[in-house]
mmCIF file of the N, C-alpha and C atoms, coordinates in Angstrom:
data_MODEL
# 
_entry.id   MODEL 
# 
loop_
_atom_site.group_PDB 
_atom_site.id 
_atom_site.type_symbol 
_atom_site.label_atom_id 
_atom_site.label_alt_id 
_atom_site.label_comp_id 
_atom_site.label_asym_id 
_atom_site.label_entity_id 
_atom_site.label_seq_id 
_atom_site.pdbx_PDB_ins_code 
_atom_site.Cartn_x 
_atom_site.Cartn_y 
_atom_site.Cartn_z 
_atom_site.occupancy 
_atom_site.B_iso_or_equiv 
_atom_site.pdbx_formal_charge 
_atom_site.auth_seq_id 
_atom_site.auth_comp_id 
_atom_site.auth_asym_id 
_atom_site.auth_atom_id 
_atom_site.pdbx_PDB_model_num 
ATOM 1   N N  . UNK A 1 1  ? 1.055   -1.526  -11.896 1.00 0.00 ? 1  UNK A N  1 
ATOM 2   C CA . UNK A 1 1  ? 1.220   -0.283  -12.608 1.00 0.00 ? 1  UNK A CA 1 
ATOM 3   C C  . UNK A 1 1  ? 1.201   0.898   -11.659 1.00 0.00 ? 1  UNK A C  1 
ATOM 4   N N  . UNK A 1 2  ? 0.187   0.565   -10.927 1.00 0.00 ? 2  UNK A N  1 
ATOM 5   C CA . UNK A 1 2  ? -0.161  1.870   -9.249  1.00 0.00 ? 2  UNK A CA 1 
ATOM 6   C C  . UNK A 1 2  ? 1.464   2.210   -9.095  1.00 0.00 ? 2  UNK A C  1 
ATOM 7   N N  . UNK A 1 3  ? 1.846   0.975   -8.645  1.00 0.00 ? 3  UNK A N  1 
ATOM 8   C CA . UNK A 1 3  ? 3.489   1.107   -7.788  1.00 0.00 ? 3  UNK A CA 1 
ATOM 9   C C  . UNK A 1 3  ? 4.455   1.448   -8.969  1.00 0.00 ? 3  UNK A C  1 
ATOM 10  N N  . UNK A 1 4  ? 4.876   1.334   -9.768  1.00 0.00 ? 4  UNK A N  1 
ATOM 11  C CA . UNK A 1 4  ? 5.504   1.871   -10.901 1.00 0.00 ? 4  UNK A CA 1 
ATOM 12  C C  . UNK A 1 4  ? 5.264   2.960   -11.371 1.00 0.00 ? 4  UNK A C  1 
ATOM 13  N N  . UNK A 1 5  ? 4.279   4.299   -10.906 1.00 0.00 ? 5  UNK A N  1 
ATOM 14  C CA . UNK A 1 5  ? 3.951   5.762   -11.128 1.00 0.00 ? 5  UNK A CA 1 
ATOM 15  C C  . UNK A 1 5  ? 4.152   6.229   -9.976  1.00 0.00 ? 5  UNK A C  1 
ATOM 16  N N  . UNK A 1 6  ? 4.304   5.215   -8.566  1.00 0.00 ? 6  UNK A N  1 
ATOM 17  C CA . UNK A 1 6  ? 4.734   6.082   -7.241  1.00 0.00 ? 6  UNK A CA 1 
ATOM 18  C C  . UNK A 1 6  ? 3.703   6.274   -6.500  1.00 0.00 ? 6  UNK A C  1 
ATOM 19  N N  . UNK A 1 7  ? 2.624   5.712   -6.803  1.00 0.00 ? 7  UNK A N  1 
ATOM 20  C CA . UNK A 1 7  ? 1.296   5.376   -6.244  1.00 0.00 ? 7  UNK A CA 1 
ATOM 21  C C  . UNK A 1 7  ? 1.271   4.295   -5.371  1.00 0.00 ? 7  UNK A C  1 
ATOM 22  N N  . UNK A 1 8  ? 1.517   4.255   -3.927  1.00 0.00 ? 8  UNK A N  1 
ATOM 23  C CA . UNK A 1 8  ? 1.156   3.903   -2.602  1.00 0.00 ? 8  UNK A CA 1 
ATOM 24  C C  . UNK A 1 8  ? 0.126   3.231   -2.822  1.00 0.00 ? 8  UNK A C  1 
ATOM 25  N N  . UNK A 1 9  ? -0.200  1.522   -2.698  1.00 0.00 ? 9  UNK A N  1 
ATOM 26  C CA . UNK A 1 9  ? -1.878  1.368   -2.663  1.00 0.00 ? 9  UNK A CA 1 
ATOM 27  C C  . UNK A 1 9  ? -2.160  0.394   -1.429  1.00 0.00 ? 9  UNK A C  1 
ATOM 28  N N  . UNK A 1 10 ? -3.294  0.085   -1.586  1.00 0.00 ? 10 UNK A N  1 
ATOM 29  C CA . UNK A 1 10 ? -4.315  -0.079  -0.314  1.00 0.00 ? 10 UNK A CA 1 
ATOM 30  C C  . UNK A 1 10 ? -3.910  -1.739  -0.978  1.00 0.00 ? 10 UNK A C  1 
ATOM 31  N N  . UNK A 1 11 ? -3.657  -2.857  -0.322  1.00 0.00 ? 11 UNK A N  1 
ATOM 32  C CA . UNK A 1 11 ? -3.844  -4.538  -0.920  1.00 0.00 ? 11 UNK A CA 1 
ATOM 33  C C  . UNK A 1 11 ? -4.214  -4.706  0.711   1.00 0.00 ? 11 UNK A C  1 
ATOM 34  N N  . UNK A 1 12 ? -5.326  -6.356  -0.473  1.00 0.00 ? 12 UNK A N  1 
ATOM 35  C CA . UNK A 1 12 ? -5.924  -7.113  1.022   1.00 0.00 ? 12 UNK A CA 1 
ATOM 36  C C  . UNK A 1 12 ? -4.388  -7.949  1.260   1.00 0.00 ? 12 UNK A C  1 
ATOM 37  N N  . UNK A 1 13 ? -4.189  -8.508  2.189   1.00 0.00 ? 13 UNK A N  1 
ATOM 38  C CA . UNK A 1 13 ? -3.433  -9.100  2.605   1.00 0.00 ? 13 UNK A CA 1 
ATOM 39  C C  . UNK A 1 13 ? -3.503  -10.491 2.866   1.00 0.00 ? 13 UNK A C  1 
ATOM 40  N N  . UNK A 1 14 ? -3.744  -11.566 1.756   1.00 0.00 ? 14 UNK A N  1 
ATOM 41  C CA . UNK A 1 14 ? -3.528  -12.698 0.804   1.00 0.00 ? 14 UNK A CA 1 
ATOM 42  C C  . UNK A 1 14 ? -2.902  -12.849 0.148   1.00 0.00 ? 14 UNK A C  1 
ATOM 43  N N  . UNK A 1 15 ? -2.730  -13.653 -0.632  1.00 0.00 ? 15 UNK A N  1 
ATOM 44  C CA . UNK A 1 15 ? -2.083  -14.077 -1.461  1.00 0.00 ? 15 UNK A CA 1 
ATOM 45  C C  . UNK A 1 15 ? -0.646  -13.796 -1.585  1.00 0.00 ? 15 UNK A C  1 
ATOM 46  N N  . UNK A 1 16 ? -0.959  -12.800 -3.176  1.00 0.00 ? 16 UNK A N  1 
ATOM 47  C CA . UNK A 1 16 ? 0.417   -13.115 -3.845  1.00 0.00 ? 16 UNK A CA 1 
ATOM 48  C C  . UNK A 1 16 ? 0.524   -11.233 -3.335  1.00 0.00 ? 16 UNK A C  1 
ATOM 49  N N  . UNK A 1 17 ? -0.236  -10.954 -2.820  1.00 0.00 ? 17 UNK A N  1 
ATOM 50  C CA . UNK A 1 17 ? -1.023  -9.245  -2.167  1.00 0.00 ? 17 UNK A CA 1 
ATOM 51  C C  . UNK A 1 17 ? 0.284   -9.165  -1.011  1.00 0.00 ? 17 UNK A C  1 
ATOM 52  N N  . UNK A 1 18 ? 0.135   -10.044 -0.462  1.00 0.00 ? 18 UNK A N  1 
ATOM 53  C CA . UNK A 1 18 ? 0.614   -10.195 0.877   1.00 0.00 ? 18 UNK A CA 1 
ATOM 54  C C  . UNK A 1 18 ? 2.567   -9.954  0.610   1.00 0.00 ? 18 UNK A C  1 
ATOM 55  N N  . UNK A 1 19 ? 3.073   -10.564 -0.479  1.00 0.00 ? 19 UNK A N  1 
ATOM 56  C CA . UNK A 1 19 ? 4.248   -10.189 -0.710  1.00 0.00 ? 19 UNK A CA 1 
ATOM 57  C C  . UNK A 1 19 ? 4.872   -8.704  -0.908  1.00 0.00 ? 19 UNK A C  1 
ATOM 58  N N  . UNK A 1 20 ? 3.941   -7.889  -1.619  1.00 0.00 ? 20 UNK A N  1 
ATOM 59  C CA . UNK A 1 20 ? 4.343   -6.872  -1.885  1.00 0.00 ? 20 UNK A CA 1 
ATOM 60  C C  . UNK A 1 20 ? 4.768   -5.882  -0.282  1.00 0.00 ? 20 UNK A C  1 
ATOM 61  N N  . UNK A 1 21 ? 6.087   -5.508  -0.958  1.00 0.00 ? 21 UNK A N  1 
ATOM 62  C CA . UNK A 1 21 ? 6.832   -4.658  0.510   1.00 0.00 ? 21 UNK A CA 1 
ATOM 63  C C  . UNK A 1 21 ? 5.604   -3.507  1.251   1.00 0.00 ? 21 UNK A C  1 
ATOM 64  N N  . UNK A 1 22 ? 5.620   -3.798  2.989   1.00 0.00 ? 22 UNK A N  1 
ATOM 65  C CA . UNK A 1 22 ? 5.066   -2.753  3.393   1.00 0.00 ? 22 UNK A CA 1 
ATOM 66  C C  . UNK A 1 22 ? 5.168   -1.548  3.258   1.00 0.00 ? 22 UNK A C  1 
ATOM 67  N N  . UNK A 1 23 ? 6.717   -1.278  2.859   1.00 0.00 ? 23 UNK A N  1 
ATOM 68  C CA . UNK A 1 23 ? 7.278   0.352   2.665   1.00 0.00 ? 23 UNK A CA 1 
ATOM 69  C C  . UNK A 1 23 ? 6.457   0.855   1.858   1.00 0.00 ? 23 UNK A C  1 
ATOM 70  N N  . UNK A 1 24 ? 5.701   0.505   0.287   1.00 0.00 ? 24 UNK A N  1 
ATOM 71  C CA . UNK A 1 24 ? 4.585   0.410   -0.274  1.00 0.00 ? 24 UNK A CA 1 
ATOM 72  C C  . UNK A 1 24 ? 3.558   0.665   -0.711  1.00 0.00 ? 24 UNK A C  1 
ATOM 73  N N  . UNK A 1 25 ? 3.094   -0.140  0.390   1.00 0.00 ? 25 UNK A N  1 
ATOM 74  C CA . UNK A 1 25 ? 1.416   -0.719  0.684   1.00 0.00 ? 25 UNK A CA 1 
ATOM 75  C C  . UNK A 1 25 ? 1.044   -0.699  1.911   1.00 0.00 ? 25 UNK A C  1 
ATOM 76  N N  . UNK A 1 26 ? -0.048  -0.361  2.174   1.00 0.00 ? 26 UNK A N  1 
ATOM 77  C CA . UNK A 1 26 ? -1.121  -0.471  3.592   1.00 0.00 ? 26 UNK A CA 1 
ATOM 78  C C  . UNK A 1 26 ? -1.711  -1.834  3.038   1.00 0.00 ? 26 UNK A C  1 
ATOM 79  N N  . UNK A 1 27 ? -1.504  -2.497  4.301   1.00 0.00 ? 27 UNK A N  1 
ATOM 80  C CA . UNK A 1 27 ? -2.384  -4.112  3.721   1.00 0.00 ? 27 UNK A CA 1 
ATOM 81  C C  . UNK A 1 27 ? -3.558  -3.993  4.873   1.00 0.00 ? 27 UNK A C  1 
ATOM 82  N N  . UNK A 1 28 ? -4.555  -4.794  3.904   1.00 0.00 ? 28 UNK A N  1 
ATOM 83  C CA . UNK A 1 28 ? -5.717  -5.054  5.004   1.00 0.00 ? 28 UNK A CA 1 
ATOM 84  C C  . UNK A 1 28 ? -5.722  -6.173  5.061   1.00 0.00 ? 28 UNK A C  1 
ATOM 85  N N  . UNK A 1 29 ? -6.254  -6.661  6.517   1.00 0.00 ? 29 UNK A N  1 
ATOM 86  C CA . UNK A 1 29 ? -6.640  -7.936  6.637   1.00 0.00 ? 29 UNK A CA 1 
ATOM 87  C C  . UNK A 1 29 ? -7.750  -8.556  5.672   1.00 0.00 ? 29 UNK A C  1 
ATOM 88  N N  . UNK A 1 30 ? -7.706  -9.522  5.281   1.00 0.00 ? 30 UNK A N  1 
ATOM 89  C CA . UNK A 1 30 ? -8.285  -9.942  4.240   1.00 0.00 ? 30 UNK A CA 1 
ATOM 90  C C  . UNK A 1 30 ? -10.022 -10.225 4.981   1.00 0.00 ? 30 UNK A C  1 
ATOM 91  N N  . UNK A 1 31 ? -10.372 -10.613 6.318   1.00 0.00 ? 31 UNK A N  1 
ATOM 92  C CA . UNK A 1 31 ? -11.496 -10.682 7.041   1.00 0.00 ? 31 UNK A CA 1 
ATOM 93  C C  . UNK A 1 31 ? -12.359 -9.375  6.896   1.00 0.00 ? 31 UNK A C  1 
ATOM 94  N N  . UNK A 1 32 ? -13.858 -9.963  6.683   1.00 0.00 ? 32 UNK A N  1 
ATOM 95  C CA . UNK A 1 32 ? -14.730 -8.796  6.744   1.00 0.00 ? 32 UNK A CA 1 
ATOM 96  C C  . UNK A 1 32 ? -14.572 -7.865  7.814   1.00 0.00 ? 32 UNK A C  1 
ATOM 97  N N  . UNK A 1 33 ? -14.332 -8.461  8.799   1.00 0.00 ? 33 UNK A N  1 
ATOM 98  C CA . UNK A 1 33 ? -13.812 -7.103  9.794   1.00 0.00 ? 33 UNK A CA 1 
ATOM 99  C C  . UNK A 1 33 ? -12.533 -6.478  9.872   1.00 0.00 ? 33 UNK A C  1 
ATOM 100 N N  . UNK A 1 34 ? -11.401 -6.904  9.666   1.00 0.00 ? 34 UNK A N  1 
ATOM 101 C CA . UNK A 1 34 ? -10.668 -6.116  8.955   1.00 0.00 ? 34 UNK A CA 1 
ATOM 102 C C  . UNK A 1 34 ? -10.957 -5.113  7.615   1.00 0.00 ? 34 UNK A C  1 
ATOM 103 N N  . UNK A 1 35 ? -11.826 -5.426  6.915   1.00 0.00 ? 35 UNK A N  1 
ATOM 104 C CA . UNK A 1 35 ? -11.977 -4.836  5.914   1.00 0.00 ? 35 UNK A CA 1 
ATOM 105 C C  . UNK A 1 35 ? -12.962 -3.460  6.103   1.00 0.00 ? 35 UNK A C  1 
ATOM 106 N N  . UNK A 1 36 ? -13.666 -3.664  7.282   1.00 0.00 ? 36 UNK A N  1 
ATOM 107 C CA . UNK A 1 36 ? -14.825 -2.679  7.564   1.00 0.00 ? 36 UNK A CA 1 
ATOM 108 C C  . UNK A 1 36 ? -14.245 -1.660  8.912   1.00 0.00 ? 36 UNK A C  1 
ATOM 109 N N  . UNK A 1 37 ? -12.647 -2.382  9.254   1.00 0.00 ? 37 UNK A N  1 
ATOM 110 C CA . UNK A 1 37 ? -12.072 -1.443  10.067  1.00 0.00 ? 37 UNK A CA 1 
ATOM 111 C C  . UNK A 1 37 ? -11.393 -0.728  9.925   1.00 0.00 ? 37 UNK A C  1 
ATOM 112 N N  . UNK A 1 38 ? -10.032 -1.350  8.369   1.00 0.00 ? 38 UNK A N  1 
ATOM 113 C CA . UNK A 1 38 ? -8.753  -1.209  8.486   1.00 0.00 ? 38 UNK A CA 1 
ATOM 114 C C  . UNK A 1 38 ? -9.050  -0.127  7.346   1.00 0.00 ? 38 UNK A C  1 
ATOM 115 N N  . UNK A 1 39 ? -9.767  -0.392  6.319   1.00 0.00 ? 39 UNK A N  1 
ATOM 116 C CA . UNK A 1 39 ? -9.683  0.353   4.989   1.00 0.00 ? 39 UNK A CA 1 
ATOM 117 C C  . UNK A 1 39 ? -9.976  1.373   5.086   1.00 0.00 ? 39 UNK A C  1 
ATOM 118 N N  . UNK A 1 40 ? -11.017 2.262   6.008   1.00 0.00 ? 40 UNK A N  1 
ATOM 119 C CA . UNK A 1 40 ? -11.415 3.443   5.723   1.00 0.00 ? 40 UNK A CA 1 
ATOM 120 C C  . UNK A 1 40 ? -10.255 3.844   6.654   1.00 0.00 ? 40 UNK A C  1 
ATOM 121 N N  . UNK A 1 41 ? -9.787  3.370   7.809   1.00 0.00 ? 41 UNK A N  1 
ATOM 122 C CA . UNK A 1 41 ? -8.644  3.922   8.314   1.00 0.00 ? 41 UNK A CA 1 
ATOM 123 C C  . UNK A 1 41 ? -7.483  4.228   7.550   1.00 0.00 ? 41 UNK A C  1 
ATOM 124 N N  . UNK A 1 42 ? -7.126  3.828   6.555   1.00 0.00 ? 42 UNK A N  1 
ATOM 125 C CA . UNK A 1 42 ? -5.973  3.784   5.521   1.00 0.00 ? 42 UNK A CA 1 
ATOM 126 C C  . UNK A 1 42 ? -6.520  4.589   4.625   1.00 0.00 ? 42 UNK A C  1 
ATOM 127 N N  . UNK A 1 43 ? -7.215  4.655   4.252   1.00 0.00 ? 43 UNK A N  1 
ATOM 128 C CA . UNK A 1 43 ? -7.883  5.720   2.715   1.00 0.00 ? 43 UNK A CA 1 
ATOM 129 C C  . UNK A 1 43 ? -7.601  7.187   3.969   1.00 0.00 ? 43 UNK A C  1 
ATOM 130 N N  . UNK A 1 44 ? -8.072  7.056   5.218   1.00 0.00 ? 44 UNK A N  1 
ATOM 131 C CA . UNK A 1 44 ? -8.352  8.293   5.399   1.00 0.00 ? 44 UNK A CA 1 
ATOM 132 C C  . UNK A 1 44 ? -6.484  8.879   6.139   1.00 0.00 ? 44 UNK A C  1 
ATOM 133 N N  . UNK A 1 45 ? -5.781  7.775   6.235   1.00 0.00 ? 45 UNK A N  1 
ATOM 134 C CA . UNK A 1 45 ? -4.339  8.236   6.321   1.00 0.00 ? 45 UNK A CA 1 
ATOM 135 C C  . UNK A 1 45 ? -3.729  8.481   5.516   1.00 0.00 ? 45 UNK A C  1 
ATOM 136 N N  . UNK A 1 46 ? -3.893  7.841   4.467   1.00 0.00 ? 46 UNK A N  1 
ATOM 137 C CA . UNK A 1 46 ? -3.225  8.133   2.856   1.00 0.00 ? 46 UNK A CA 1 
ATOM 138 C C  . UNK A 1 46 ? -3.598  9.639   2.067   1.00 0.00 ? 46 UNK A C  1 
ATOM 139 N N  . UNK A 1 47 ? -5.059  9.800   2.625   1.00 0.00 ? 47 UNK A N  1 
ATOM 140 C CA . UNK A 1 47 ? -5.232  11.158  2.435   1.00 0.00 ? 47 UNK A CA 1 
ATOM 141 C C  . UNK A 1 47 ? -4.514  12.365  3.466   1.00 0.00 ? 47 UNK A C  1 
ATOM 142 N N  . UNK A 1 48 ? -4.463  12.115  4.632   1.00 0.00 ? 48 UNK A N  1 
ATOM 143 C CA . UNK A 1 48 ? -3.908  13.233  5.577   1.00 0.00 ? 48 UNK A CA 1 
ATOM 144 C C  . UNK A 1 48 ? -2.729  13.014  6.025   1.00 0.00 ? 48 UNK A C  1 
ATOM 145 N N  . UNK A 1 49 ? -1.919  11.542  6.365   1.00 0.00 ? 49 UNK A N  1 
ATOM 146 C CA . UNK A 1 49 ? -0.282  11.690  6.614   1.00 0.00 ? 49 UNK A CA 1 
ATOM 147 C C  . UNK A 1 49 ? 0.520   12.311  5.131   1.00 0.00 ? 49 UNK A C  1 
ATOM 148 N N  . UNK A 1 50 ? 0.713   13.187  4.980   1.00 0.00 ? 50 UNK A N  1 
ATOM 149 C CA . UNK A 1 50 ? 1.512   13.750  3.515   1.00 0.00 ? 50 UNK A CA 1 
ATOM 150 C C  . UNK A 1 50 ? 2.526   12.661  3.482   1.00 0.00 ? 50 UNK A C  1 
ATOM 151 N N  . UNK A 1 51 ? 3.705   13.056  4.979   1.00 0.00 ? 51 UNK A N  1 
ATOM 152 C CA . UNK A 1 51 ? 5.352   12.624  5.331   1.00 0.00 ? 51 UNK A CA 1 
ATOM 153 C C  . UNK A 1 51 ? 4.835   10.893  5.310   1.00 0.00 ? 51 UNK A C  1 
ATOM 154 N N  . UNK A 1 52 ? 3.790   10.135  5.682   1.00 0.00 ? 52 UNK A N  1 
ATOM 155 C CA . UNK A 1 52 ? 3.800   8.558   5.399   1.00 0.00 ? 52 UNK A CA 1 
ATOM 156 C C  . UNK A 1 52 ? 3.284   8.318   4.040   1.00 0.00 ? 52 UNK A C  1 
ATOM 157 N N  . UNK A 1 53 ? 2.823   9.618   3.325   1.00 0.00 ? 53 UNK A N  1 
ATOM 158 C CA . UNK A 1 53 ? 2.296   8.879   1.805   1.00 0.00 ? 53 UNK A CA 1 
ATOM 159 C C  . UNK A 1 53 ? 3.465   9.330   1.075   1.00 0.00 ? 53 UNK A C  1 
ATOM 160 N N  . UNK A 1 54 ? 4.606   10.154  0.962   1.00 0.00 ? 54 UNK A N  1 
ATOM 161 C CA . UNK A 1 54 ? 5.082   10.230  0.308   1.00 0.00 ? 54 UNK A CA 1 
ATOM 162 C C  . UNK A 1 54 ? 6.735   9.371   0.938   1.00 0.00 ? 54 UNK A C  1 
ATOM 163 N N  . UNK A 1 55 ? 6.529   8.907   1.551   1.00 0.00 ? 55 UNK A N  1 
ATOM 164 C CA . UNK A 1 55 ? 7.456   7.683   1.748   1.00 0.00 ? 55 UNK A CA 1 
ATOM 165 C C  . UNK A 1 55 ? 7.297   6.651   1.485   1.00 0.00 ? 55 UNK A C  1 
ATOM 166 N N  . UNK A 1 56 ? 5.611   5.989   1.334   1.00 0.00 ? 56 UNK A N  1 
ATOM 167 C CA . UNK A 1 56 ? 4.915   4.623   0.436   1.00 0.00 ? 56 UNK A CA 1 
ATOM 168 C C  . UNK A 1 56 ? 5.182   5.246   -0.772  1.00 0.00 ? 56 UNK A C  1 
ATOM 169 N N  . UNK A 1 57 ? 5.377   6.594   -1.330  1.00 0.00 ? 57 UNK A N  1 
ATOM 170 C CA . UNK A 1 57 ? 5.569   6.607   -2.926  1.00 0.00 ? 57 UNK A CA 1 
ATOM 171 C C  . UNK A 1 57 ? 6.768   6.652   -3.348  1.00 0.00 ? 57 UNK A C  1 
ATOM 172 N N  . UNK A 1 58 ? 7.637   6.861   -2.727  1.00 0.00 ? 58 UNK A N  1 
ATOM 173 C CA . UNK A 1 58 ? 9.320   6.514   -3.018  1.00 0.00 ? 58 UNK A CA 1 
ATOM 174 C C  . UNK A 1 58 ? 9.535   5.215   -2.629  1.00 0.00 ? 58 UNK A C  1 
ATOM 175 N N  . UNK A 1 59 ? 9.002   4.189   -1.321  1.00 0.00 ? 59 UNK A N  1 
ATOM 176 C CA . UNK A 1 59 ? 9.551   3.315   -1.703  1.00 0.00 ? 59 UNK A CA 1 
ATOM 177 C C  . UNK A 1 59 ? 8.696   2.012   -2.807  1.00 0.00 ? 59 UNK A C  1 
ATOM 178 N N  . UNK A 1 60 ? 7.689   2.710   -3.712  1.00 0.00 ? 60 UNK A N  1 
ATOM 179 C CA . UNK A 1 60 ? 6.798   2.054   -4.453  1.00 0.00 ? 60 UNK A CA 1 
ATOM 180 C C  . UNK A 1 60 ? 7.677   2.215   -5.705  1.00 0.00 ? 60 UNK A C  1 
ATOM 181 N N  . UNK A 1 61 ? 8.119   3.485   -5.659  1.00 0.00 ? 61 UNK A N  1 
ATOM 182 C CA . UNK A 1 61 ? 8.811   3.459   -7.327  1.00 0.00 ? 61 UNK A CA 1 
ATOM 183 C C  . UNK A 1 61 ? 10.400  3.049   -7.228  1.00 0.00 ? 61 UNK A C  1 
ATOM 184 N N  . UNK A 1 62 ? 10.835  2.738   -5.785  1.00 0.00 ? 62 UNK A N  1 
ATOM 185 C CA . UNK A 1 62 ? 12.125  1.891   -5.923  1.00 0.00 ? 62 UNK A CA 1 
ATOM 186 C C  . UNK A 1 62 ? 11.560  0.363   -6.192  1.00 0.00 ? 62 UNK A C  1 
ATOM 187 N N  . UNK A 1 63 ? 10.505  0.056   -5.434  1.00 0.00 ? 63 UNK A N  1 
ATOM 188 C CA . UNK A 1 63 ? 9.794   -1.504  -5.460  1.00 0.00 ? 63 UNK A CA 1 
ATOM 189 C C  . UNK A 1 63 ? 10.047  -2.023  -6.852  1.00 0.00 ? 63 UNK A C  1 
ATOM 190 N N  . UNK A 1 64 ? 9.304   -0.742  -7.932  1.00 0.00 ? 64 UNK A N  1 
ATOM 191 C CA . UNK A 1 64 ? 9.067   -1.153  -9.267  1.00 0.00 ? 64 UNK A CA 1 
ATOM 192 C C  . UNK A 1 64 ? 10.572  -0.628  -10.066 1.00 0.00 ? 64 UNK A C  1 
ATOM 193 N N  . UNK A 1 65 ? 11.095  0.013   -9.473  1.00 0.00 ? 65 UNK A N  1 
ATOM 194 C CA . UNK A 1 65 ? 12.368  0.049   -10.398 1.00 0.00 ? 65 UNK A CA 1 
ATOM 195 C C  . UNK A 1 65 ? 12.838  -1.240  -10.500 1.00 0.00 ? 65 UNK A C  1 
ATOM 196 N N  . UNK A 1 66 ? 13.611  -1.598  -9.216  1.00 0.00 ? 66 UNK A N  1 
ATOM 197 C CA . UNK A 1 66 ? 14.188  -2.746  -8.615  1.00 0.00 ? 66 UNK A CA 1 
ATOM 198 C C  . UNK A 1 66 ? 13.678  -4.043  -9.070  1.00 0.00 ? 66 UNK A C  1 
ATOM 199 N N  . UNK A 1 67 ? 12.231  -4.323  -8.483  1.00 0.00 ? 67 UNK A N  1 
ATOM 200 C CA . UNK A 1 67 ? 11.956  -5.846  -8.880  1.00 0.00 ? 67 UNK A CA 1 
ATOM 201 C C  . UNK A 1 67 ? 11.096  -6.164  -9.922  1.00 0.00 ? 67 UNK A C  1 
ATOM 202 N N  . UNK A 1 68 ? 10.508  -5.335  -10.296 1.00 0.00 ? 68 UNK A N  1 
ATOM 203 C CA . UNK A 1 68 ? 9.582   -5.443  -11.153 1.00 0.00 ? 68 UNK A CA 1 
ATOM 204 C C  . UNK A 1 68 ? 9.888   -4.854  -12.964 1.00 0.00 ? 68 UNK A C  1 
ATOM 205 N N  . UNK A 1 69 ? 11.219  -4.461  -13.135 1.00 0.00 ? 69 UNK A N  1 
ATOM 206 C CA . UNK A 1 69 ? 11.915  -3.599  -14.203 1.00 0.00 ? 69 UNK A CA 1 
ATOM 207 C C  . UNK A 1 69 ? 11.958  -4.972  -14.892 1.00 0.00 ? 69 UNK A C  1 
# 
């Protein structure tokens, strides 16, 4: 639903997580240390790159036009 309003999100990088396009998503490594490295690094880019969050939000709402319609 995130990616279908144009909302950029944070996925661990498993599973069925791991498919969704990088254009996107910031993936974290699914390891506790990835998780205690990568995430606050990404929350705190998603807040301050404007020009990289609003390019994860165009290509989130083509993601969900496209494959998920």
């Amino acid at each position: 639903r995130a990616l279908a309003f144009g909302i950029p999100c944070i996925v661990n990088n498993h599973g069925w997580y791991a498919e969704l396009p990088d254009g996107a998503t910031w993936k974290v490594d699914p390891s506790l240390e990835g998780c205690t490295r990568e995430l606050p690094m990404f929350l705190i880019r998603s807040l301050l790159d404007r020009d990289e969050r609003a390019a994860k939000a165009e290509a989130a709402l083509t993601y969900a036009r496209d494959t998920l319609a």
